[in-house]
C-alpha positions in Angstrom: 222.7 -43.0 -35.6 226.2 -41.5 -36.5 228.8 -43.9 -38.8 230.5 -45.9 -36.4 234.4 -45.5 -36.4 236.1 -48.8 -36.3 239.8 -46.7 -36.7 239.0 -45.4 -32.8 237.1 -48.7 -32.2 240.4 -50.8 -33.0 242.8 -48.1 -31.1 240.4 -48.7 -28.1 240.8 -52.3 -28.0 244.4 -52.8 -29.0 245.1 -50.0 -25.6 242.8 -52.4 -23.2 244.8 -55.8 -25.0 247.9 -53.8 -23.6 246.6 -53.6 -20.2 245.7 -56.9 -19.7 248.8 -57.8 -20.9 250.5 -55.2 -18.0 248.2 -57.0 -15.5 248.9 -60.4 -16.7 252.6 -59.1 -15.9 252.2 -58.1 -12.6 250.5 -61.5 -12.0 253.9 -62.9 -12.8 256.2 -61.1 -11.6 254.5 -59.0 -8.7 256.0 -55.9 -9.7 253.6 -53.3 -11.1 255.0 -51.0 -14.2 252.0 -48.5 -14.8 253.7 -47.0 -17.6 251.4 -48.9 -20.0 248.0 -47.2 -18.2 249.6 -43.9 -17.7 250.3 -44.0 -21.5 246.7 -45.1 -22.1 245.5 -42.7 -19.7 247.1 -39.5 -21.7 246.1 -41.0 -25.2 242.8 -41.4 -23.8 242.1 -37.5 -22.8 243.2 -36.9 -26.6 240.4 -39.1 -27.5 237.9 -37.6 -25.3 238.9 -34.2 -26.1 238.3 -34.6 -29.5 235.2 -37.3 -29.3 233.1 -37.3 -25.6 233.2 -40.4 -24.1 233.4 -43.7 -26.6 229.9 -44.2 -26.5 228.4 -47.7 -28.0 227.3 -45.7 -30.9 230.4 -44.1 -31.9 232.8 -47.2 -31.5 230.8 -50.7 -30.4 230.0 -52.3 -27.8 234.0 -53.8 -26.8 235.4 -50.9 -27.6 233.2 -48.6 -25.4 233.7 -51.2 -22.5 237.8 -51.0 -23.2 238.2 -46.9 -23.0 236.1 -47.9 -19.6 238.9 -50.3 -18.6 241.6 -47.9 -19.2 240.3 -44.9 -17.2 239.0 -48.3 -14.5 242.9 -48.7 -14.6 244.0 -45.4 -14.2 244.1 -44.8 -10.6 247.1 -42.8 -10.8 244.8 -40.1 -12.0 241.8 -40.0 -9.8 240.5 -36.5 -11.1 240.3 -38.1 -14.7 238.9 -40.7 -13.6 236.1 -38.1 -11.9 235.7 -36.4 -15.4 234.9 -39.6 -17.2 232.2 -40.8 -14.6 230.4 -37.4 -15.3 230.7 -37.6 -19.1 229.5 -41.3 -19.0 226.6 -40.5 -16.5 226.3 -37.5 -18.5 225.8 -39.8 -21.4 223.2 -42.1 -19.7 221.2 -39.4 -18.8 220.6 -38.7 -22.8 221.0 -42.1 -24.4 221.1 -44.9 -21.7 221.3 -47.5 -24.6 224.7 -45.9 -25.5 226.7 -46.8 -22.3 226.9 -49.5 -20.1 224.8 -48.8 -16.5 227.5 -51.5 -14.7 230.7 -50.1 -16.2 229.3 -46.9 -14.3 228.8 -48.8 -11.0 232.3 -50.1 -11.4 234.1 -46.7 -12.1 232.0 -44.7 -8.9 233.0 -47.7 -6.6 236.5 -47.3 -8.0 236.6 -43.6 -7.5 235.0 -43.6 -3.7 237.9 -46.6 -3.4 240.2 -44.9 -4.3 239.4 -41.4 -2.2 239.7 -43.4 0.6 235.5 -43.6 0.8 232.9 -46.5 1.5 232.0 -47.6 -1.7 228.1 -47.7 -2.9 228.0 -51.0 -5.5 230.2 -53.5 -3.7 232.8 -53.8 -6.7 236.1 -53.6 -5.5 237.9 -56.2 -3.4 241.5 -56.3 -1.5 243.3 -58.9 -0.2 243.7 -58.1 4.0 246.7 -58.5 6.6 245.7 -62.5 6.9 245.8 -62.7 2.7 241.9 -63.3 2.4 240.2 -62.0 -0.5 237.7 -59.9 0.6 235.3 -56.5 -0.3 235.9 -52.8 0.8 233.7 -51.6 3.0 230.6 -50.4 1.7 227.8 -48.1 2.3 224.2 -48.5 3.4 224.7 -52.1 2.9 220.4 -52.5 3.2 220.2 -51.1 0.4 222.9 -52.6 -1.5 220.9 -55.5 -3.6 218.9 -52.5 -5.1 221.6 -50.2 -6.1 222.8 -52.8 -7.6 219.8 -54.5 -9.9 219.2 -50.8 -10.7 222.9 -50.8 -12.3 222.5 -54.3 -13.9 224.7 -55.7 -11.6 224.4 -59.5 -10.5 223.3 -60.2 -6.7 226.0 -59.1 -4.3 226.5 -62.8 -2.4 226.5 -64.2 -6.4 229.7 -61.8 -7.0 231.3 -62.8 -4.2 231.2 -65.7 -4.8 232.6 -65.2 -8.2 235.4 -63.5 -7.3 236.8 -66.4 -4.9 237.7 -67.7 -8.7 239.9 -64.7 -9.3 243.3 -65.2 -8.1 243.8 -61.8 -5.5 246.9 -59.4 -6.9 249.2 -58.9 -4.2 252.0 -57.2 -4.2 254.1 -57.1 -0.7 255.0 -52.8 -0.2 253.0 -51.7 -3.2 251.3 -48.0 -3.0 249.4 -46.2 -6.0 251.1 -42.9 -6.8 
């Protein structure tokens, strides 16, 4: 197992810190800045470039799950987004130990979401026309309790649940770019 490198580790960390901080912001204020994932988007394709995906083995456990919450986040740049699924499935495929099977549920749902597709783990929520919190609609839903023990994922009706506790983002005339 290769040195782990807690310089990239700590870079990874402090960029997810800043965009929970962004979010936390939005929660205020309802207006979304994504300068602070479109700058953590571009320094994360330097990282990649030089180092694959931030596998568990290269920079931890947190810090592997925060370079998945930055390209999560960056929905402005949906073809990234693509490239990082395939390096971290990639990545599965040879070490499954060294990546997280649910952070790769969450980034396909994200990218089907997000190219206007049904999604395939039951991940991603919106808040509809009468303001209720509610899930995107979602493919071969007889299957979904499989799917989504396969990718360690908690029981769909559990999740749900779960997310009635999160306070739904909504922002009146907000559009991705």
């Amino acid at each position: 197992m290769p040195k782990q490198d807690n310089k990239l580790s700590k870079i990874l960390n402090r960029m997810a810190e800043q965009d929970k901080k962004a979010i936390k912001r939005v929660r205020k204020t309802l207006v979304f800045d994504n300068r602070i994932q479109r700058k953590n988007t571009e320094h994360l394709k330097k990282i990649i470039e030089k180092n694959g995906w931030p596998s568990i083995d290269l920079v931890g456990r947190k810090a592997s799950r925060s370079a998945w919450l930055i390209i999560q986040h960056a929905d402005h740049d949906v073809r990234f987004q693509k490239k990082c699924l395939a390096l971290m499935e990639a990545l599965y495929r040879s070490n499954p130990e060294n990546i997280s099977r649910e952070n790769i549920a969450f980034l396909t749902d994200r990218i089907l979401v997000n190219t206007k597709q049904e999604q395939f783990f039951g991940t991603q929520f919106y808040v509809d026309k009468k303001g209720v919190f509610t899930y995107r609609p979602i493919k071969d839903f007889r299957t979904l309790a499989k799917r989504r023990k396969e990718y360690d994922l908690p029981p769909f009706k559990e999740y749900v649940e779960a997310s009635k506790s999160v306070k739904p983002l909504r922002i009146k005339g907000y559009r991705q770019k």
